[in-house]
N, C-alpha and C positions, 0 to 999 in steps of 0.2 A: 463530267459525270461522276457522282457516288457510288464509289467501291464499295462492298462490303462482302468479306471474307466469314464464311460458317464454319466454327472450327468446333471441337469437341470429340469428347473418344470416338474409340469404333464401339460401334453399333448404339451409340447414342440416341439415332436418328435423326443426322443430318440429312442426309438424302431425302428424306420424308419431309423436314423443315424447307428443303429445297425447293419441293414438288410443291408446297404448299404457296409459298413465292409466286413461285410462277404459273401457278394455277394451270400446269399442263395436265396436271391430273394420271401420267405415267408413271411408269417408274422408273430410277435411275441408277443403272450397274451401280452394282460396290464395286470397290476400287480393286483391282485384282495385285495378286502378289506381283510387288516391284512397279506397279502403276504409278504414277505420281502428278499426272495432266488433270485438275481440276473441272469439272462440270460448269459450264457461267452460262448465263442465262443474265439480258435486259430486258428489263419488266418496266413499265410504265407507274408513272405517279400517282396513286388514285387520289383525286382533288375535285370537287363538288365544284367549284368556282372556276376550275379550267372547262369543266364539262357545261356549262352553265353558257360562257365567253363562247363556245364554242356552237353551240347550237345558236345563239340569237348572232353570230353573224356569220352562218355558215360559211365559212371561206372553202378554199379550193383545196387548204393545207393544212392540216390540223398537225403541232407535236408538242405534243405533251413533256412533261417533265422525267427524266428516267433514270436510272437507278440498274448497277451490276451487281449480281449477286454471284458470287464464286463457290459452291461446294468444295472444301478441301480435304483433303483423305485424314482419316482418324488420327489424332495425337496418341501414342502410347507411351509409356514409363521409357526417358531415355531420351525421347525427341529432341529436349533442348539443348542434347549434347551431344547431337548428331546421330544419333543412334536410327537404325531402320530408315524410315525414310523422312527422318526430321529433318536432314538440311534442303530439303524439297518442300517439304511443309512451309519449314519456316520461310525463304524463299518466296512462297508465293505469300502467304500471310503480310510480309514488311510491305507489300504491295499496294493492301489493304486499308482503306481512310477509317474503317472500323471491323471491328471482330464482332461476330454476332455466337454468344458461345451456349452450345446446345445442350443443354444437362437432361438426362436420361432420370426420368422420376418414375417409371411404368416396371412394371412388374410382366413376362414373359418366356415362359419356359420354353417356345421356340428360338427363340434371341438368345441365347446366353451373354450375361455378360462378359467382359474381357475381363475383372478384376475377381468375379468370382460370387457377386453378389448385387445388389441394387444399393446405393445409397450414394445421394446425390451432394454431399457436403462433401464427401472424400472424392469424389469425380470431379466435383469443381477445384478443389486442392492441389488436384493433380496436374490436371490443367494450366493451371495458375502458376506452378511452381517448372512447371517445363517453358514458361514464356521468360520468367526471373532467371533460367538457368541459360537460357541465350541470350536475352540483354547481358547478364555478366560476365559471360564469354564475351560480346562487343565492348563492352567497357574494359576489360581489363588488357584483350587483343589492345586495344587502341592505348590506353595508358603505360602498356607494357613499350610499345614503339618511342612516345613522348619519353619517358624515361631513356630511352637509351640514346636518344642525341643528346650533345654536350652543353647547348646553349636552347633556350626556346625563346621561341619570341613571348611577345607582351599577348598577343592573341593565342598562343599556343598555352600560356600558363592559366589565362581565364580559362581555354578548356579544359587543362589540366583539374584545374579545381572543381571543375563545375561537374566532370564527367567522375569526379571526387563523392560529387555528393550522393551520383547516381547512382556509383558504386554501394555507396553505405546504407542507403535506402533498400537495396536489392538485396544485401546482405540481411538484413530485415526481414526479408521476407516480402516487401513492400514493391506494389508497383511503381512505375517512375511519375506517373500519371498523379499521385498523392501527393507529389512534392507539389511548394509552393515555388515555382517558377516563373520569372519574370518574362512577357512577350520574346524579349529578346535573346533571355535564356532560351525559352521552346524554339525561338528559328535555327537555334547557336545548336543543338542537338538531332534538328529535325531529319538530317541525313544519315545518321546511323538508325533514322527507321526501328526505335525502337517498338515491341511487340507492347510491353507495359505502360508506353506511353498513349495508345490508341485508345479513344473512347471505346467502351465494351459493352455491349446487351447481354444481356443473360436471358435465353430461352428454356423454360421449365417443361420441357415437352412431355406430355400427361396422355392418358389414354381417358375411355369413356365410363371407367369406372369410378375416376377418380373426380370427384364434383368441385372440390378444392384440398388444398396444399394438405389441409388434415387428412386425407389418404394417404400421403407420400409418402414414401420408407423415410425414417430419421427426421420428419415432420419438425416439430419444435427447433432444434439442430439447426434446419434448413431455414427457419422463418429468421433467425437470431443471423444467420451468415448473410440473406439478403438486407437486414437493418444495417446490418455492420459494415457491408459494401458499399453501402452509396450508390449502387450502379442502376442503371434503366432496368427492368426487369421485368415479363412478360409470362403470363401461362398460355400454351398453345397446345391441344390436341391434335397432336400432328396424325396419325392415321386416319384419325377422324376427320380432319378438315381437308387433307387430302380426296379422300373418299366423297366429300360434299362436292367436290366440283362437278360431278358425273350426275348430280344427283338437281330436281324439279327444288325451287323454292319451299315447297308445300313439303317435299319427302326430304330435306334438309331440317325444317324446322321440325320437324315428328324426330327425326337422329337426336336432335341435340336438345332436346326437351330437359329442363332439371339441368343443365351447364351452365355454365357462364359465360355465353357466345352470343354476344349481340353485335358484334363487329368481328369481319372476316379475320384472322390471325395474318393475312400478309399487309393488308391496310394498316392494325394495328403496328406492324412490324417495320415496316415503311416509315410512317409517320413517326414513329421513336428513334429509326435512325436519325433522320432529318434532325430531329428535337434535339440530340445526342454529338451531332455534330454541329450543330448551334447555325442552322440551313434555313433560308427562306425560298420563298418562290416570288416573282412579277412576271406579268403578261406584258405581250405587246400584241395589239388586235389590229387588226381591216379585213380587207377582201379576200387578202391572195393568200394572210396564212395568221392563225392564230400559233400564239408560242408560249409555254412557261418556260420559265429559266431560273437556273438555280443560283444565287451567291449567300454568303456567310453573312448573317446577322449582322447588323454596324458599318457594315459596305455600302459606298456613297454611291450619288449618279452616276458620278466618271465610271463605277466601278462596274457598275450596270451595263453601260456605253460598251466599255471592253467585253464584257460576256458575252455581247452581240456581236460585235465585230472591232480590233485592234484599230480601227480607222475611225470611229466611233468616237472612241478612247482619244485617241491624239487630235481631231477635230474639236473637241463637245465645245459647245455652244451652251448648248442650256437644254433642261429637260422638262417637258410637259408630263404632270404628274397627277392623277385622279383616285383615289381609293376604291377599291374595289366594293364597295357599299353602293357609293354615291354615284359611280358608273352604268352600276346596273338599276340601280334607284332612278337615272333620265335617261334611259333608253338604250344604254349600250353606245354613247356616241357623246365625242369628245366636243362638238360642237355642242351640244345641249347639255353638257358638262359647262361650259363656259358660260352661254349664256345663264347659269344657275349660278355660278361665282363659285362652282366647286375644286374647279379646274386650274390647279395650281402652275406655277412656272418657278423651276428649282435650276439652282447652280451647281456644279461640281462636287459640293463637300452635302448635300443634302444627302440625308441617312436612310436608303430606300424600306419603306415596309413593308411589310408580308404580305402580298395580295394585289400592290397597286399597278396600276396599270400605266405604262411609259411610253412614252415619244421622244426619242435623243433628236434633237436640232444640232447640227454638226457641218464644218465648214474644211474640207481638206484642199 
């Protein structure tokens, strides 16, 4: 299952970005002084094509695709070096397959903010610059140890170097995530769980006054940092689309008249994680239970096999493979797939697509 960790100041409106998620439509405590247990909440995949497989063979078992979302308690100046309740922060954060980071662009004199003003380019800075300041406390913890025994191995000097480079980027100011790393580099790192390394969303959370970004304190500033980021990037009305859940289709659409809301903010939000951790989905259909499943783009059949079950994986035989077009194109049925010639028969290293619909043939 896809983790993903909501981080961003306090009173950002992560909680709100929360509520929006999971369409529970409550609300959810702030974190009280010295709290440090995060909010999670699994939410379902919204996917037009599971719901689709699902109704033309009503089985007895419907599960969908799912996805954890963690609320983490506000990042303040200091976090990344332990300060308040950063090494809890962080802690859960490394946990995280992605950061979803919540920037505060709304204007509100019940909210104060914690910095003393609105502006969302030095919020994100801030941010950014307490994730670099605990990667390079892990970097240099770890290189500080390497240094001090007298011989290294041949695998300890590749680290050496490589957590070398990690250092000098960080020193930059730079995430780890910008460096050009080789596969085997990113596996050679992947256990010091760095925070800079993790794909990152950027949630622009807006209120109802603000129609687009040309309202937001420090506008111009804020468009030049998301060009300059490269990162996924999303605008969400989060009070607002909280509030719609409680709300008739008809008195939803009257709220949000004149925005830029034609797709719910957790769908959108959903679907760009996916995107962002480079995520596909396949089905497996019958009777007893429809299922989507998730694996990483470029993963073969076997790989498929294993997601279903380890036995799957060490049997496979071979996979019956039908696109999800062409499936529901003759009837939802893999016999009338066949008789059409659509209905393919893959091997082990065949590269699964986004959509299609599988049968592992397997022999233990």
């Amino acid at each position: 299952m896809l983790h993903c960790g909501i981080v961003g100041l306090p009173l950002s409106g992560k909680s709100t970005i929360f509520n929006v998620i999971t369409s529970s439509g409550a609300e959810v405590k702030p974190y009280p002084g010295g709290k440090t247990d995060p909010n999670r909440a699994v939410v379902d995949v919204p996917d037009a094509r599971f719901a689709r497989l699902a109704e033309a063979h009503k089985p007895q078992k419907i599960t969908p695709a799912q996805v954890e979302f963690v609320d983490l308690a506000g990042v303040s100046r200091g976090a990344g070096k332990g300060e308040g309740l950063g090494n809890a922060f962080l802690s859960f954060a490394a946990d995280a397959d992605a950061l979803i980071h919540v920037i505060r662009c709304f204007d509100n004199s019940a909210v104060m903010h914690p910095e003393g003003s609105v502006d969302p380019v030095r919020d994100w800075e801030i941010l950014d610059m307490e994730l670099v300041f605990r990667d390079l406390s892990v970097v240099e913890n770890r290189m500080g140890r390497l240094s001090g025994k007298k011989k290294l191995t041949p695998e300890e000097e590749a680290e050496r170097v490589l957590l070398g480079r990690c250092r000098e980027c960080l020193m930059e100011e730079l995430p780890i995530r910008s460096l050009d790393l080789k596969p085997a580099e990113r596996r050679a790192i992947r256990g010091f769980t760095f925070l800079t390394a993790k794909p990152q969303i950027i949630v622009l959370n807006l209120d109802e006054t603000q129609a687009d970004l040309e309202a937001a304190p420090n506008a111009q500033a804020l468009k030049k940092k998301i060009e300059d980021a490269s990162l996924p990037c999303i605008q969400i009305y989060g009070r607002l689309e909280m509030d719609l859940t409680e709300l008739s289709p008809e008195e939803a659409a009257e709220f949000t008249e004149g925005l830029p809301i034609t797709r719910p903010g957790r769908e959108r939000l959903i679907s760009l994680a996916y995107e962002a951790l480079g995520l596909i989905s396949f089905f497996t259909c019958g009777p007893d239970e429809v299922k989507a499943w998730t694996i990483r783009d470029g993963e073969s059949a076997v790989d498929a096999a294993g997601a279903i079950h380890t036995d799957l994986a060490r049997g496979f035989i071979r996979a019956q493979v039908v696109g999800y077009e062409d499936y529901t194109k003759y009837g939802d049925s893999y016999a009338n797939c066949r008789d059409e010639g659509v209905l393919r028969v893959e091997g082990r290293d065949y590269r699964v697509r986004d959509g299609d619909i599988i049968e592992i043939r397997f022999n233990v």
